[in-house]
Chimera marker file (.cmm) of the C-alpha trace (Angstrom):
<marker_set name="trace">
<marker id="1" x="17.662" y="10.052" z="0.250" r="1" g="1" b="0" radius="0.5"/>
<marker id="2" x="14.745" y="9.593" z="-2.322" r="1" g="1" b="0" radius="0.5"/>
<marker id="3" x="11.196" y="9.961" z="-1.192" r="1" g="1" b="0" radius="0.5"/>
<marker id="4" x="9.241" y="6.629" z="-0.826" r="1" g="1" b="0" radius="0.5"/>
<marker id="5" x="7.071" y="5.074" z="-3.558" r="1" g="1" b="0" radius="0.5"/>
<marker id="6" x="3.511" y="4.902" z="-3.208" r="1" g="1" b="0" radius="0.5"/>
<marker id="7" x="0.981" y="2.469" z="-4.952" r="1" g="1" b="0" radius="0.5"/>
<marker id="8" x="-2.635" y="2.872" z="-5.149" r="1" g="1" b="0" radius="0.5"/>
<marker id="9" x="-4.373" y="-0.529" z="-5.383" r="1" g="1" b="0" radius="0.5"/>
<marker id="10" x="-7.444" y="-1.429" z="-6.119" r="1" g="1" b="0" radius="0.5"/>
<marker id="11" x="-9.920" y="-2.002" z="-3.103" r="1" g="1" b="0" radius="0.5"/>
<marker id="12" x="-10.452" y="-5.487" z="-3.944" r="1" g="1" b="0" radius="0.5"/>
<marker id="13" x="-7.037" y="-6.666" z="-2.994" r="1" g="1" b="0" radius="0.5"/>
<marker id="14" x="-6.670" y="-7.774" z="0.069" r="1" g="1" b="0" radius="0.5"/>
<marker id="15" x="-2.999" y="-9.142" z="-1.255" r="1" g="1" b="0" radius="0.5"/>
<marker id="16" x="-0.351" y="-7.306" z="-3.517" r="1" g="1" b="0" radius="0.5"/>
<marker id="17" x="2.956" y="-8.446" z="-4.555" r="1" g="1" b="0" radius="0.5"/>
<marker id="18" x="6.447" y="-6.479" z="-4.824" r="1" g="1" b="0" radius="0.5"/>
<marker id="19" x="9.724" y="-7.545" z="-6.447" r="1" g="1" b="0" radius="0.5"/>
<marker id="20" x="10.929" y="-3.798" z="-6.007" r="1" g="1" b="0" radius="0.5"/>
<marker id="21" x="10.481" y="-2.829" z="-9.414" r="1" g="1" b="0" radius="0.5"/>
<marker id="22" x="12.544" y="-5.833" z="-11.050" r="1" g="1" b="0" radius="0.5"/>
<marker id="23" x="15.595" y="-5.120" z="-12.681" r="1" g="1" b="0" radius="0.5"/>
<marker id="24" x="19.165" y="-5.265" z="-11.274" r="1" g="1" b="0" radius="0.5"/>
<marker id="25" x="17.935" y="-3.472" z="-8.236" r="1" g="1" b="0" radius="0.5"/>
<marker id="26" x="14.286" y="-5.375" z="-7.660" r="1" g="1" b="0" radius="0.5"/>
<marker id="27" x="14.412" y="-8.074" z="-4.888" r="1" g="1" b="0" radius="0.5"/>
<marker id="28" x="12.760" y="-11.726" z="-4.687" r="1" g="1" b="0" radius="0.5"/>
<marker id="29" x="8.797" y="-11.313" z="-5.352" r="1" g="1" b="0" radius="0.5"/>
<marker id="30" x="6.676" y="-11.218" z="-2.175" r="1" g="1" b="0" radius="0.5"/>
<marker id="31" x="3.187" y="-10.916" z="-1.484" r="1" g="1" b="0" radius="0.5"/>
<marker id="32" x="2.327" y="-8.654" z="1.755" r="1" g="1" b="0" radius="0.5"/>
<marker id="33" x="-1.165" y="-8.707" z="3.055" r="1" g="1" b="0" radius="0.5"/>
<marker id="34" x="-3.558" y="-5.918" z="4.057" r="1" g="1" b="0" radius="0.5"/>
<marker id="35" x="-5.012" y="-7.269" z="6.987" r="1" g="1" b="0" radius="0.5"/>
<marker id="36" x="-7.644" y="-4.781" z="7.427" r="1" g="1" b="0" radius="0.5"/>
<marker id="37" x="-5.180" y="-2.154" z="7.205" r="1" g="1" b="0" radius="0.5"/>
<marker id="38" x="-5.412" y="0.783" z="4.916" r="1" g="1" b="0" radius="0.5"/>
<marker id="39" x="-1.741" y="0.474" z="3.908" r="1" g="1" b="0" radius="0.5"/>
<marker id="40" x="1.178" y="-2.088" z="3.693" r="1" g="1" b="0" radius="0.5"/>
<marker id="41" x="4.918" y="-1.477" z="3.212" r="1" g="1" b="0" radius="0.5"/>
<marker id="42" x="7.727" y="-3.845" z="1.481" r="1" g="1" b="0" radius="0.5"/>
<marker id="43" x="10.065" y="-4.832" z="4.333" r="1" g="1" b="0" radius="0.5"/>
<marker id="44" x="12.458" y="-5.035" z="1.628" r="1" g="1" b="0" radius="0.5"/>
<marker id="45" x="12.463" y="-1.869" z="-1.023" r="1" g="1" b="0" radius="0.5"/>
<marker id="46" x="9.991" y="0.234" z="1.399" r="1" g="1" b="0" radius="0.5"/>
<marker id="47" x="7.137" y="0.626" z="-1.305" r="1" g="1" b="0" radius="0.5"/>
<marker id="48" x="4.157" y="1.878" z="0.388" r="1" g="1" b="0" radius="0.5"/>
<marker id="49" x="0.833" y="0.237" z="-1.146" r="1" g="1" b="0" radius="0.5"/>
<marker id="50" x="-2.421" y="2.268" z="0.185" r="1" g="1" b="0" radius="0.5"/>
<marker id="51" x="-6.348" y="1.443" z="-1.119" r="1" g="1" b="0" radius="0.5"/>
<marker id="52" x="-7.441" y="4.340" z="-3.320" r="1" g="1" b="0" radius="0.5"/>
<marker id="53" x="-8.843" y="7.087" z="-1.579" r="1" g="1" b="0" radius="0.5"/>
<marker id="54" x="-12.160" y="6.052" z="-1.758" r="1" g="1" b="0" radius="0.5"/>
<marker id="55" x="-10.918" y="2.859" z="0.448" r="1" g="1" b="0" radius="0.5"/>
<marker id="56" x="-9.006" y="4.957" z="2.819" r="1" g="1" b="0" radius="0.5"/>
<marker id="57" x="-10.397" y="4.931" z="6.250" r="1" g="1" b="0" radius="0.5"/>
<marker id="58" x="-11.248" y="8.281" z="7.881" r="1" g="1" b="0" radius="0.5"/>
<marker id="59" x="-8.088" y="10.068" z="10.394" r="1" g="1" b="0" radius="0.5"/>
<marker id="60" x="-9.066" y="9.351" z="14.022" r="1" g="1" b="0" radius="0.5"/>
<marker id="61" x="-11.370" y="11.985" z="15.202" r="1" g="1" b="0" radius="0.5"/>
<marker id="62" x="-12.260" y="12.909" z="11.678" r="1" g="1" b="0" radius="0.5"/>
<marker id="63" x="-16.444" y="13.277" z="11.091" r="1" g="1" b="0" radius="0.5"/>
<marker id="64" x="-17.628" y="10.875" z="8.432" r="1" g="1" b="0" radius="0.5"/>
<marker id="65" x="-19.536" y="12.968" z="5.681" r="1" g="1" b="0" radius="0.5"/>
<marker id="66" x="-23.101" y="13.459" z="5.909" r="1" g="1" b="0" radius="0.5"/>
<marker id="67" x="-25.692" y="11.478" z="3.752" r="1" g="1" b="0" radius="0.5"/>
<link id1="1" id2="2" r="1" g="1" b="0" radius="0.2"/>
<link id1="2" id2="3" r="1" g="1" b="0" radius="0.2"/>
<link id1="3" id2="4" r="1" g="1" b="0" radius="0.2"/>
<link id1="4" id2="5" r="1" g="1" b="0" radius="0.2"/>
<link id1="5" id2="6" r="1" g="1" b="0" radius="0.2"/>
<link id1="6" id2="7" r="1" g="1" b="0" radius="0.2"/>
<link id1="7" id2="8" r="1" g="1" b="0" radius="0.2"/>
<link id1="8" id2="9" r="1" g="1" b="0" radius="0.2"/>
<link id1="9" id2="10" r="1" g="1" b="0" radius="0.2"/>
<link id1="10" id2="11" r="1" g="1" b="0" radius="0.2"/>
<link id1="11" id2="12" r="1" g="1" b="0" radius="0.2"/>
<link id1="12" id2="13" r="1" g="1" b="0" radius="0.2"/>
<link id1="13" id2="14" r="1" g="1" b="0" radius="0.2"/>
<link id1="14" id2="15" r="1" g="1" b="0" radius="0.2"/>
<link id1="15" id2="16" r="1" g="1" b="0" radius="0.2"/>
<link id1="16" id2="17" r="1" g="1" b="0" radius="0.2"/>
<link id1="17" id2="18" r="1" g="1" b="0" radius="0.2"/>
<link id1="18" id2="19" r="1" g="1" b="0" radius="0.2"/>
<link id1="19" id2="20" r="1" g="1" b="0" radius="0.2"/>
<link id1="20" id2="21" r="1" g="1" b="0" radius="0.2"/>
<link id1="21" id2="22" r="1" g="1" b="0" radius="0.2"/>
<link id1="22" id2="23" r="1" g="1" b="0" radius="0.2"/>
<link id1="23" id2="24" r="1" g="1" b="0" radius="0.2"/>
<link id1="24" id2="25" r="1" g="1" b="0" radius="0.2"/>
<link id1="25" id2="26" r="1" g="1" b="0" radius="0.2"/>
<link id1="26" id2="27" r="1" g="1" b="0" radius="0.2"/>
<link id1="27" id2="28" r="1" g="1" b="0" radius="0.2"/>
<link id1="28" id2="29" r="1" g="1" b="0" radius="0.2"/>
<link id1="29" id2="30" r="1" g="1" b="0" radius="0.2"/>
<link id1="30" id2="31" r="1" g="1" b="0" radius="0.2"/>
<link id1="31" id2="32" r="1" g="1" b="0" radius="0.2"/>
<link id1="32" id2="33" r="1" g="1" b="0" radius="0.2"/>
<link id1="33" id2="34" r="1" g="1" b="0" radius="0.2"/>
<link id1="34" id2="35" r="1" g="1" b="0" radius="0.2"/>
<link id1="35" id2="36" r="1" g="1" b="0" radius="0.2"/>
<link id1="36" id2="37" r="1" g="1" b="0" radius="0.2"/>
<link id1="37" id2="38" r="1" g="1" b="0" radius="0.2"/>
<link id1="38" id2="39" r="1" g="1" b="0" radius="0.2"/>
<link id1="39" id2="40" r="1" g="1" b="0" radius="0.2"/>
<link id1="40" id2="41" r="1" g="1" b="0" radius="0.2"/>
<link id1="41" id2="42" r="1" g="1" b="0" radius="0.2"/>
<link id1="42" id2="43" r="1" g="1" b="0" radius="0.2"/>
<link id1="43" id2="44" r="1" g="1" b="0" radius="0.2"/>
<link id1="44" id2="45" r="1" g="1" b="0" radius="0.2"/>
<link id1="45" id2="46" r="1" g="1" b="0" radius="0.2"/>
<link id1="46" id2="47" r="1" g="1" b="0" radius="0.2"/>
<link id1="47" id2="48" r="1" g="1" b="0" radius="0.2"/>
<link id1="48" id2="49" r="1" g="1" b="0" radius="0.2"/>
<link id1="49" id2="50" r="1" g="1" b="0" radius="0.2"/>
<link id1="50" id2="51" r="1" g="1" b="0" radius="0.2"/>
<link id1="51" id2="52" r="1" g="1" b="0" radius="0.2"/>
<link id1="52" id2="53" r="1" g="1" b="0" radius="0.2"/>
<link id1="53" id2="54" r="1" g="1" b="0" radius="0.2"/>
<link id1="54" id2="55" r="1" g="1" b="0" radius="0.2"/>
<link id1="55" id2="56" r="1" g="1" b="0" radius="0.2"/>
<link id1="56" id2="57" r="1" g="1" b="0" radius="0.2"/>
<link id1="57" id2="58" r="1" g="1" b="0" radius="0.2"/>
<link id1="58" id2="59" r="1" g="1" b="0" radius="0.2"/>
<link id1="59" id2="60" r="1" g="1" b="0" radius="0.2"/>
<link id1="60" id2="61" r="1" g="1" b="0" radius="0.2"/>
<link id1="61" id2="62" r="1" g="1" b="0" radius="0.2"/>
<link id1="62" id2="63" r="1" g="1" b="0" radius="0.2"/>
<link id1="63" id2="64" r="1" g="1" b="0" radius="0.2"/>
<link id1="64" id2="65" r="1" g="1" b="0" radius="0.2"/>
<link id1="65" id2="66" r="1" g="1" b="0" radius="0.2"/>
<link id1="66" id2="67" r="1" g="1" b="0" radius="0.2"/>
</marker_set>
C-alpha cells in the first residue's frame, strides 16, 4: 500500500480542489472545504491537504510559545 499524499496549502484557503492528480487515474474535480479544520482529506483519492505549519493549530494539551 503507498503512503498517503500530503499538500501544504496556503493559509488563505479556506477551499482547495482535487481531481487526484489528473491523468488516467485522477477522478472528477472537487472542491473540499476546511471548515475551521486544520486538515481535509479527498473522499475519493485520500489526498490529505493541511495549512502550512505556521497555520497548524497546537496538539491538545500542547503550551502555546511564549511572547
Amino acid at each position: 500500500m503507498s503512503e498517503r499524499e500530503i499538500i501544504e496549502v496556503d493559509d488563505a484557503e479556506e477551499t482547495v480542489g482535487c481531481d487526484g492528480g489528473g491523468g488516467p487515474l485522477g477522478h472528477p474535480l472537487i472542491y473540499l472545504r476546511f471548515e475551521g479544520k486544520p486538515e481535509v482529506d479527498c473522499y475519493y483519492c485520500s489526498r490529505r491537504f493541511v495549512y502550512k505549519p505556521e497555520r497548524a493549530e497546537p496538539a491538545a494539551g500542547a503550551r502555546a510559545p511564549a511572547g
